[in-house]
C-alpha positions as CSV (number, residue, x, y, z in Angstrom):
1,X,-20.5,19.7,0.5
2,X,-19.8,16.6,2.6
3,X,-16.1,15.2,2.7
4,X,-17.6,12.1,1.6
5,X,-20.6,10.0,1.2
6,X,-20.6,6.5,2.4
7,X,-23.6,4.6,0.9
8,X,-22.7,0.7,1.3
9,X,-24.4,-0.8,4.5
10,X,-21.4,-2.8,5.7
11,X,-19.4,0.5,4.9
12,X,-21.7,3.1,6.9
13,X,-21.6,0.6,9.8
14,X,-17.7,0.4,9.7
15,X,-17.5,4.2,9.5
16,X,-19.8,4.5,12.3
17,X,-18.4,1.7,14.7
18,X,-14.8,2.8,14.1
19,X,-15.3,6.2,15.1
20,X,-14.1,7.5,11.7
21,X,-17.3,9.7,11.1
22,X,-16.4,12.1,13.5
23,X,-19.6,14.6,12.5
24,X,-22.1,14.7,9.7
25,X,-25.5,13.5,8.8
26,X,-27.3,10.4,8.2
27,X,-29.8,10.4,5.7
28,X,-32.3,7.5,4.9
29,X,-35.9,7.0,3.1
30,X,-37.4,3.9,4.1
31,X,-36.8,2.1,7.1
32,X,-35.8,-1.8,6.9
33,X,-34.3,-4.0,9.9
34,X,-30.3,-2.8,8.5
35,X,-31.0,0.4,8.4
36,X,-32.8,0.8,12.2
37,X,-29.5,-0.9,13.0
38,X,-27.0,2.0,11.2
39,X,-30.1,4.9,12.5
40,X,-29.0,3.4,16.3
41,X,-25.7,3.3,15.1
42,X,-25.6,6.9,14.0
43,X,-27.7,8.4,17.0
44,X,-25.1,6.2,19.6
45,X,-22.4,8.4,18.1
46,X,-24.1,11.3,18.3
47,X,-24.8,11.7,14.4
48,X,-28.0,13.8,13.3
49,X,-30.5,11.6,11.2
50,X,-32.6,12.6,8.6
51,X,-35.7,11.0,6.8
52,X,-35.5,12.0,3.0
53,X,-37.3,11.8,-0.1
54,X,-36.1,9.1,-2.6
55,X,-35.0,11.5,-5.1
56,X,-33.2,13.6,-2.7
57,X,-31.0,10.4,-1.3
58,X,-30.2,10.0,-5.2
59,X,-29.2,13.2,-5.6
60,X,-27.1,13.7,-2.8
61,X,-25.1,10.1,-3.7
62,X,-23.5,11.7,-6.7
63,X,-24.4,8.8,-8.9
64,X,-23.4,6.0,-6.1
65,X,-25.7,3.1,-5.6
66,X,-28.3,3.6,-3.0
67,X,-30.0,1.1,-1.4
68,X,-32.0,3.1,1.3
69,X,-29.7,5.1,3.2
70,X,-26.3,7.6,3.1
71,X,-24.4,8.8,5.6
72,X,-23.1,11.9,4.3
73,X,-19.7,12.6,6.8
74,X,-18.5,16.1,7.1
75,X,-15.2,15.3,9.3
76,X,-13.2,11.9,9.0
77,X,-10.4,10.5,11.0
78,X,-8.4,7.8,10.3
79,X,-7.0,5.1,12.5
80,X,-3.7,5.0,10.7
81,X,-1.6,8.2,11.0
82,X,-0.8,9.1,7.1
83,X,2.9,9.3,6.7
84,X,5.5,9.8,4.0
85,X,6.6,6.2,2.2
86,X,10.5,7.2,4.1
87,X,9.0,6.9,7.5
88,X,7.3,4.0,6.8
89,X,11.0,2.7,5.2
90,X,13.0,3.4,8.5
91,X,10.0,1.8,10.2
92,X,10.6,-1.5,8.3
93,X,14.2,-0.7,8.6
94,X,14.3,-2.0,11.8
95,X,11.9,-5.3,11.3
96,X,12.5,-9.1,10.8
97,X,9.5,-8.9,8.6
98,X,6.6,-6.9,6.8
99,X,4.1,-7.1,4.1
100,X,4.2,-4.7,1.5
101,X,1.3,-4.8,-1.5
102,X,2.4,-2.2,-4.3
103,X,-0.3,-1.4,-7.1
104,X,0.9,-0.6,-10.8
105,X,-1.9,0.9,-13.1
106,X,-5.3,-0.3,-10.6
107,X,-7.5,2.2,-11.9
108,X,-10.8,1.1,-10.9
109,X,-11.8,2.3,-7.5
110,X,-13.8,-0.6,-6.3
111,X,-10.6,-2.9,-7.4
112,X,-8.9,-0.9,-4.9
113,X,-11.3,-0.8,-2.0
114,X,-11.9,-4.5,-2.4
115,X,-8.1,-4.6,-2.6
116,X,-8.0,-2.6,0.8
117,X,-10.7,-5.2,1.9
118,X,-8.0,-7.6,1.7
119,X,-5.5,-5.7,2.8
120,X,-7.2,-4.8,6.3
121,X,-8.2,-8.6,7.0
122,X,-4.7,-9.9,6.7
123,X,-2.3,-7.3,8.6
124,X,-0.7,-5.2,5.2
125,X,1.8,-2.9,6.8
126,X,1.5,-0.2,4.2
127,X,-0.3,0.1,0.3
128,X,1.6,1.7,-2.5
129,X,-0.1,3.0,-5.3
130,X,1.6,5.3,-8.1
131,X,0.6,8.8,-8.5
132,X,-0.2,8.6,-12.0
133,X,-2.8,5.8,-13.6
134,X,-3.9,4.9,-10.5
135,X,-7.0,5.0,-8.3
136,X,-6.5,7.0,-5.0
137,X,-8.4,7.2,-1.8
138,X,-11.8,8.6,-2.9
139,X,-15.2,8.4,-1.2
140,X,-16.0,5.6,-4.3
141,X,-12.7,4.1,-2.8
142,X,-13.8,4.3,0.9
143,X,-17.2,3.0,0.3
144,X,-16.1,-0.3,-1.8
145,X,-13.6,-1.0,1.1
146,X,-16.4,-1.3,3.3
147,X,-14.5,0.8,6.3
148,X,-10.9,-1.0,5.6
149,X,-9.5,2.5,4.1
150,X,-9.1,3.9,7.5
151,X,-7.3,1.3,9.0
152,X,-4.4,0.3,6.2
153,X,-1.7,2.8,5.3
154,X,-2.1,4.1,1.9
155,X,0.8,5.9,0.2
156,X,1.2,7.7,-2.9
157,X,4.6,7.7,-4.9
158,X,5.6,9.4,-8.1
159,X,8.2,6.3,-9.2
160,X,7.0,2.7,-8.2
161,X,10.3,1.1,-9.8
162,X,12.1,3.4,-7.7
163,X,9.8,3.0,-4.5
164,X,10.6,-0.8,-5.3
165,X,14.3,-0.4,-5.5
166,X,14.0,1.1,-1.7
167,X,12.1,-1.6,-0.4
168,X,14.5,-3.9,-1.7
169,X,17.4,-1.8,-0.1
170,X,15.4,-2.3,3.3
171,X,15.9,-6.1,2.9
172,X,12.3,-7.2,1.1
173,X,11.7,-9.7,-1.4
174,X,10.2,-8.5,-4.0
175,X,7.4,-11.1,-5.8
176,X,5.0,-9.8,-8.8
177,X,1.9,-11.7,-9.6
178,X,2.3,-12.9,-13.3
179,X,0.2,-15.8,-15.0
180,X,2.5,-18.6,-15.9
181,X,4.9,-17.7,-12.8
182,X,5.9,-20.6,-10.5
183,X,3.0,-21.4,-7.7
184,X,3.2,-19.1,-5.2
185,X,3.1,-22.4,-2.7
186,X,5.8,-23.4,-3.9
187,X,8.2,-20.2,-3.7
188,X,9.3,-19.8,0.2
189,X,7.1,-15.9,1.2
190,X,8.6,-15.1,4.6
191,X,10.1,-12.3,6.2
192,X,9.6,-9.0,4.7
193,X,7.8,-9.7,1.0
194,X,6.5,-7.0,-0.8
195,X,3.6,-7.8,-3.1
196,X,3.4,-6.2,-6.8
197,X,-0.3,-6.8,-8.8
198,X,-0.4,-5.7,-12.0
199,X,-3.9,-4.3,-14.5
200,X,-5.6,-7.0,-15.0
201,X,-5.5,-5.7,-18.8
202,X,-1.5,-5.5,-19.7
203,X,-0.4,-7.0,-15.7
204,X,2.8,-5.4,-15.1
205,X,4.9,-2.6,-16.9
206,X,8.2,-3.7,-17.9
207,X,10.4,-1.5,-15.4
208,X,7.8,-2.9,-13.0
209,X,8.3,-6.8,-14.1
210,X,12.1,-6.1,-14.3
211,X,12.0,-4.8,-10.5
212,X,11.2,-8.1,-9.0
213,X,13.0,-10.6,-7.5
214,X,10.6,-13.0,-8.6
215,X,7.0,-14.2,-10.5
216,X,4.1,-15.8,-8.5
217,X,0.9,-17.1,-9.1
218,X,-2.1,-18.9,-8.7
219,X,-2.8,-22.1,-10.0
220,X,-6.0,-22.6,-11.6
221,X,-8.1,-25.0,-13.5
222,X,-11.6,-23.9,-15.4
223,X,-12.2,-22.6,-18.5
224,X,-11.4,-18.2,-17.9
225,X,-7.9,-17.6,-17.9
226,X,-7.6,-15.1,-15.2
227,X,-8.8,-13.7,-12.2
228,X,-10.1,-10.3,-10.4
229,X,-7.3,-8.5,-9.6
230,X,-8.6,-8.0,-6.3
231,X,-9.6,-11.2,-6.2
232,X,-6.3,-12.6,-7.1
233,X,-4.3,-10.3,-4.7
234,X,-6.9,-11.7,-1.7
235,X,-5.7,-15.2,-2.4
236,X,-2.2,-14.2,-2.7
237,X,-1.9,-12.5,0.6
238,X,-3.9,-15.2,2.2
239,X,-1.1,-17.8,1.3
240,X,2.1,-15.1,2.3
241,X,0.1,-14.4,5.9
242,X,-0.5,-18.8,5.7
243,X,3.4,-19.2,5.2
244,X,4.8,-16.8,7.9
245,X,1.9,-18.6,10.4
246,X,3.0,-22.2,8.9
247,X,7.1,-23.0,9.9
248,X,8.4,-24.5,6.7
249,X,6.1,-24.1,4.7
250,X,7.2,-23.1,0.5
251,X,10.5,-24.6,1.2
């Protein structure tokens, strides 16, 4: 069985162009302009490719969506070396500042490999997720971050209060996304800020809520009353990244 199977176009080319794929076997049925460009892809890195029957492609995507094409990778490297949350503590230790996104209860994988998305695009130092209630790295994961996963730190902790409490002993601010919470404009994000989103269902536990230094959030008009969560937690790292690149800005 393959380590993973990466089905998305914009993740097959990511795998491909990062060098993440390091062996394995693209698979497709029907050529179409995209996918001459992952077969080149595939064959520049030296990967075997395979022309298939429709059903077969299903079959071997274990239920994923298929739109033509798999690339079914039998060894993966990443381009971040997995370490334990300590090392990345006495890392940050040592910093003026860092971005720090912690995940309670994001259970659907293609919330986190959007979130990831994000994530990559502007410069997270390191991804927290809890080791229970939570979606982990999983191919479903890898493919709905479109390549991001192996570029953005992803830990696993058995106590995100406690992981918070260290972070906050490292010198970060700690800031949880809550409806209602004071614009996140308008709250000063520099230095080392540490990012907490909540289930878009019940948004943050209460040992969660009560770990934060502080409430953030987006202000909205229209007629829904909330947002994506991995939508949300785009917009909120795009204004932490726009404060720390914009002197004075939230004051």
């Amino acid at each position: 069985m393959p380590r993973a199977v990466i089905s998305g176009f914009h993740a097959m080319e990511e795998a491909l162009k990062s060098g993440v794929v390091v062996s394995g076997e693209l698979l497709y049925f029907k050529k179409s302009p995209r996918i001459e460009d992952i077969i080149a892809l595939a064959e520049k890195k030296g990967i075997p490719v395979r022309r298939v029957g429709r059903e077969t492609l299903e079959k071997r995507a274990g239920g994923q969506e298929v739109r033509g094409a798999l690339l079914l990778a039998e060894t993966m490297v990443s381009q971040v070396r997995r370490r334990d949350y300590h090392e990345y503590l006495e890392d940050f230790d040592q910093r003026t500042d860092a971005l720090v996104v912690l995940l309670d209860e994001i259970t659907d994988p293609q919330n986190l490999g959007a979130i990831l998305r994000s994530a990559d695009l502007f410069d997270v130092d390191l991804l927290v997720v809890p080791e229970r209630r939570s979606a982990h790295e999983t191919a479903a994961v890898r493919a709905a971050s479109a390549g991001a996963s192996a570029y953005v730190p992803l830990v696993t902790v058995t106590n995100l209060p406690r992981a918070m409490e260290e972070l906050k002993q490292a010198g970060f601010w700690i800031y949880g996304a809550q409806a209602g919470g004071p614009a996140a404009e308008d709250i000063r994000l520099s230095g080392k800020v540490a990012l907490v989103m909540g289930s878009e269902g019940k948004g943050l536990r209460r040992l969660v809520s009560q770990g934060c230094d502080g409430f953030i959030s987006i202000p909205m008009g229209g007629h829904i009353d909330s947002l994506n969560v991995s939508v949300a937690a785009g917009i909120l790292l795009y204004e932490i990244r726009r404060q720390g690149r914009s002197p004075g800005a939230g004051e």
